[in-house]
N, C-alpha and C positions, 0 to 999 in steps of 0.2 A: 504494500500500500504506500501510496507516497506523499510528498507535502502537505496535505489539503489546507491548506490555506496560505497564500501570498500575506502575509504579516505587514510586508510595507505597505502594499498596495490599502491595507484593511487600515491600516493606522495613519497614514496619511488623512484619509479620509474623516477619519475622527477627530485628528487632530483642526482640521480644518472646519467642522462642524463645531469645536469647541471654541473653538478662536474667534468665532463667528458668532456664540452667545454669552462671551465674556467681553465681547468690543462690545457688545448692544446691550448693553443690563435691559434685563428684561421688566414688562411690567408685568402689573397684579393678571396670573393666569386668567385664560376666557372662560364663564362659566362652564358652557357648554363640551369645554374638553375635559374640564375637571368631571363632569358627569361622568363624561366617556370613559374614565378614567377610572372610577368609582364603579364600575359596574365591570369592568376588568378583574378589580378588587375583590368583587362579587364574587365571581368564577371561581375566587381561588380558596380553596378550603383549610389548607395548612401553609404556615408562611413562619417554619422553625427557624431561619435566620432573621425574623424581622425586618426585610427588604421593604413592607408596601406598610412598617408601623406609623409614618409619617401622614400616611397616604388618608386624610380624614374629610369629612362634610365640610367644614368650612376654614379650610386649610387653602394656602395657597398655593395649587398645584406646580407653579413652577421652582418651588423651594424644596419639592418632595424627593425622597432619593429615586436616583436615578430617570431623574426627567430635567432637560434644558428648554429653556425656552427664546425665543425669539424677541428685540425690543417692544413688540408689538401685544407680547402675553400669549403668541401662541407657540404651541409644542412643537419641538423640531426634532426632540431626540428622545428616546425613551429604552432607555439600553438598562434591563436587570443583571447584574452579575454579584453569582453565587461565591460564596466564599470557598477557594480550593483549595482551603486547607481540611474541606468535609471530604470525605469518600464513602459515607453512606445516604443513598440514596432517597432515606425517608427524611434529612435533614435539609432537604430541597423546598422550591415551591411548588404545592401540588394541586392540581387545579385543571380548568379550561382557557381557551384565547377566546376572550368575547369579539362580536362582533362590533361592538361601540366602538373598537378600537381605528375603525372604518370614518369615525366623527374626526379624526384628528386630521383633517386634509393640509396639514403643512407640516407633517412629518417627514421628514428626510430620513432618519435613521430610527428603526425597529430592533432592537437587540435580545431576543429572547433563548437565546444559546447556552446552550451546557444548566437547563436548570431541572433537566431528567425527570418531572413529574408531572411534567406539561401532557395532558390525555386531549384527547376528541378530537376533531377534524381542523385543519385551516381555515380560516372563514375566507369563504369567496369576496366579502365585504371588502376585505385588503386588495382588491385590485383598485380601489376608488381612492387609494392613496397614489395620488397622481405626481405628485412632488418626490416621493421616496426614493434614495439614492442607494438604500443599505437597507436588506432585509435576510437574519438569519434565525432559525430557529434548530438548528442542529443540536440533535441529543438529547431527545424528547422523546414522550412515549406517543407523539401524533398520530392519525390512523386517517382511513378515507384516502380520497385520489387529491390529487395536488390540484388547486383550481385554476380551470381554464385562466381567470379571471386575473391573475399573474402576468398575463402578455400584454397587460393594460397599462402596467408598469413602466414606461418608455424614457425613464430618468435611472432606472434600475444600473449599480455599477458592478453590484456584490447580489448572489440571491444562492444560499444555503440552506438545503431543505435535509442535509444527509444525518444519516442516524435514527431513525425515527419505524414506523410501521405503515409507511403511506401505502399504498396499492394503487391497481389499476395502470395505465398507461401513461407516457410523459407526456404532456398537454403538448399538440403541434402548437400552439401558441405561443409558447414559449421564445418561439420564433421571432414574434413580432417584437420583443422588446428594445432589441437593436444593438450596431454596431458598439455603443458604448458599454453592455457589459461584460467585464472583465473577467468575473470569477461566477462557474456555475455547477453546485456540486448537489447530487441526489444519492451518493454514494449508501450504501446500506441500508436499503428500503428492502420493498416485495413488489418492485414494479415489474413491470412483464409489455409484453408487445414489443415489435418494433422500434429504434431510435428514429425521432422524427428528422425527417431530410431538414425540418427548418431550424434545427439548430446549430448546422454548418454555416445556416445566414448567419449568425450572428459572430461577425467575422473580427470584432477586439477583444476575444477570448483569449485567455493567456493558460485559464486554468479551468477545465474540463472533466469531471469524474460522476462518473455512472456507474463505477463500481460497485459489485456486492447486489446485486439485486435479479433476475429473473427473464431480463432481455434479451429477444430473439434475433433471427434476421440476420439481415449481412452489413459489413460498414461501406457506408459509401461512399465513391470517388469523390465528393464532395466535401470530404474532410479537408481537399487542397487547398479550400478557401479559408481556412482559420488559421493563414500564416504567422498569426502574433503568438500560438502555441507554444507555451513552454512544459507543460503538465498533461500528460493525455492517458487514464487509466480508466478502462473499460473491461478491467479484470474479473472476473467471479460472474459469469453470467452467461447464456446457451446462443452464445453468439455464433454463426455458420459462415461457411464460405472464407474467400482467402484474407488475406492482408490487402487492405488498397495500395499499390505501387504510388500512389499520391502522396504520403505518407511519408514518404522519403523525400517532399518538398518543402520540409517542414522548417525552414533554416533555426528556428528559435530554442526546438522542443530539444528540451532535458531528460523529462521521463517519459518514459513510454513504459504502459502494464497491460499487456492482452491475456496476461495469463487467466486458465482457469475457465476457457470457452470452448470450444469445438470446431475453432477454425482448423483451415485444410490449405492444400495449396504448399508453395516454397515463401522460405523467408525472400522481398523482394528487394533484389540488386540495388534498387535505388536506396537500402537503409544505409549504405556507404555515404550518401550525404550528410548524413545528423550526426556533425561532427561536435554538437552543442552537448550530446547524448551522454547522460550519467549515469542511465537508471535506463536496464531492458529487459525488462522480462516477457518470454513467448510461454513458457513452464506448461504444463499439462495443455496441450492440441493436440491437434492431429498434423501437425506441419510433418509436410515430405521435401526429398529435396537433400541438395547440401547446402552446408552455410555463406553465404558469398565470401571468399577467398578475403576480397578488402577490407570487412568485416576488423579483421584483427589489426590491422594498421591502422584505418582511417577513422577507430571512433578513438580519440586519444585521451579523449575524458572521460571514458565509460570505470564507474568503480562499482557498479555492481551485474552481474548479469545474470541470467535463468534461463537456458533452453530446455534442459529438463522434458522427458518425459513425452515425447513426440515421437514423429519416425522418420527423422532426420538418417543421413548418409554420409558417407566419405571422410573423408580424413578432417578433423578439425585444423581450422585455418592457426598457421605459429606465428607467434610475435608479438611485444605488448601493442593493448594489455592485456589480449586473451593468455597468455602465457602465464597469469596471474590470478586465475581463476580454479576453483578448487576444481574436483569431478563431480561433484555434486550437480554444476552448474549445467554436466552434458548430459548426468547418467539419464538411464531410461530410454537411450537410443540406440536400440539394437546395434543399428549400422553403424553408430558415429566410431571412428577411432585416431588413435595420435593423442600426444600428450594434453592432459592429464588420464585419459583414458589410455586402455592398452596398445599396445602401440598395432600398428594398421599390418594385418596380413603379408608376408612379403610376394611376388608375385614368383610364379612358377617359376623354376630355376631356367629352364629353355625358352619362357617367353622374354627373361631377360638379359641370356647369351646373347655377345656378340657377332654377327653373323658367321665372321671366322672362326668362331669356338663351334657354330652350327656345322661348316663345313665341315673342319676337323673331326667332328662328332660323329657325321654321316659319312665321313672316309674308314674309318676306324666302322664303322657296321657293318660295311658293304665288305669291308676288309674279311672280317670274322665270318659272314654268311660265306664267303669263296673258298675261304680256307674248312 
């Protein structure tokens, strides 16, 4: 599994949202988000760190923990975070996402991540936050399909739904929310179906993960439009058919994880271009084929790799950094061999005489049959 999450990219963002409501001292909260607010409140049944104790009827919503406000008294940021110094789960907030939270139409950032007792569906209500620049709720016990209503989102930079129990299909909508975002990860759901072709539109992707969940179907050549690729892992899921040879135009990408699917097909020739490439794992496929020769030269920053367990062939390509990788990284293929694996069959002693040792060889028979 790899990075999932751009840290600068996430913190920049914040940074700048914050900076933005410490230049503008805010006024006295709008009633009407303080409701929305309040009925969020509602939803939650257990609150053992005391996160929402501030959070009262005639309180001034934008002085409550973890809410900033705009000079104007409306809400821009409403970001919960849990204290990591718990690691038991019932010392979380436990509860539902109201759909009031839908009233706060100058919200820019949503932060409901890592608070693991968050139950019931996403409200579709959240695509009417038109302003929202940052929306995550990773590691949550969410359930239901992810709503359409998401694509509406067209401010969207960051939208983290991974960790959770969503189901159903990835909304082709998704699509629609455009070039500008950055990071999209649904990694370890129970989604299923097909990947929609409309989320290769959204082409200032940097960091991409559908890992861990249930999805079918083939990847397509259309992945060659999300050149800003740095992160691409679509490991752990009943994904078919080959590698797209597009794939290898990726000048940016780092990591790459297919392991753990059902592709088929050879590794393709064009992965000699991801010379950015740190992170490759192919690990349990059905890959046939040998490995491209340039493979071992040309990724010079590769420090980890997985072919593992395919039905690869021929000799493994020599030289850093392949030469630096355990057996681990090849076993499981029948055919593969050369170092770290056993070393490659030698070929027939007479297919590898030199024609003069053949002659000699065939003088000396003919000799013994005469005599």
């Amino acid at each position: 599994m790899g990075p999932h999450g751009s840290a600068t990219g996430s913190m920049i963002l914040v940074l700048g949202l914050l900076a933005a409501a410490l230049l503008h001292p805010s006024a006295a909260c709008v009633p009407d988000e303080r409701t929305a607010l309040l009925a969020f409140k509602a939803g939650i049944k257990a609150d053992p760190q005391n996160l929402l104790s501030r959070w009262t009827a005639n309180g001034d919503c934008c002085s409550w923990g973890g809410t900033f406000c705009d000079s104007t008294g409306h809400i821009t940021i409403l970001t919960l975070s849990p204290d990591p110094a718990f690691d038991d789960d019932t010392y979380f907030l436990k509860g539902t996402i109201s759909p009031a939270l839908a009233k706060l139409t100058y919200l820019q950032r949503l932060d409901l991540a890592s608070l693991k007792q968050l139950s019931g569906s996403l409200p579709a209500a959240l695509g009417a936050l038109k302003n929202l620049q940052y929306l995550s709720v990773r590691s949550n016990l969410l359930t239901g399909s992810i709503p359409s209503s998401l694509g509406s989102l067209t401010k969207l930079t960051w939208l983290e739904l991974g960790v959770n129990s969503f189901s159903g299909n990835i909304p082709s909508t998704l699509g629609n929310i455009g070039k500008q975002l950055q990071y999209l990860s649904v990694l370890n759901n129970r989604l299923n179906g097909a990947i929609p072709t409309s989320l290769y539109m959204l082409t200032g992707l940097t960091d991409l993960y559908l890992s861990n969940n249930q999805l079918t179907g083939g990847i397509s050549s259309l992945v060659r439009r999300l050149q800003k690729l740095t992160n691409l892992d679509f490991s752990s899921n009943k994904l078919t058919g080959p590698l797209p040879t597009e794939i290898g135009t990726l000048p940016n990408l780092g990591f790459l994880d297919m392991s753990g699917n059902a592709l088929t097909g050879t590794i393709p020739a064009s992965f000699v271009n991801l010379k950015n490439l740190y992170h490759f794992w192919l690990s349990n496929n059905n890959l046939t084929g040998q490995i491209p020769a340039k493979l071992a030269t040309n990724l010079k920053k590769l420090i980890t790799l997985d072919l593992s367990n395919n039905q690869l062939t021929g000799p493994i390509p020599q030289g850093a950094p392949f030469s630096t990788f355990p057996a681990s990284a090849f076993a499981g293929n029948a055919g593969l061999c050369g170092n770290p694996l056993p070393a490659c069959a030698r070929a027939d002693a007479s297919a590898s005489a030199s024609p003069q040792m053949l002659l000699l060889t065939f003088a000396d028979d003919i000799s013994s049959v005469q005599q």
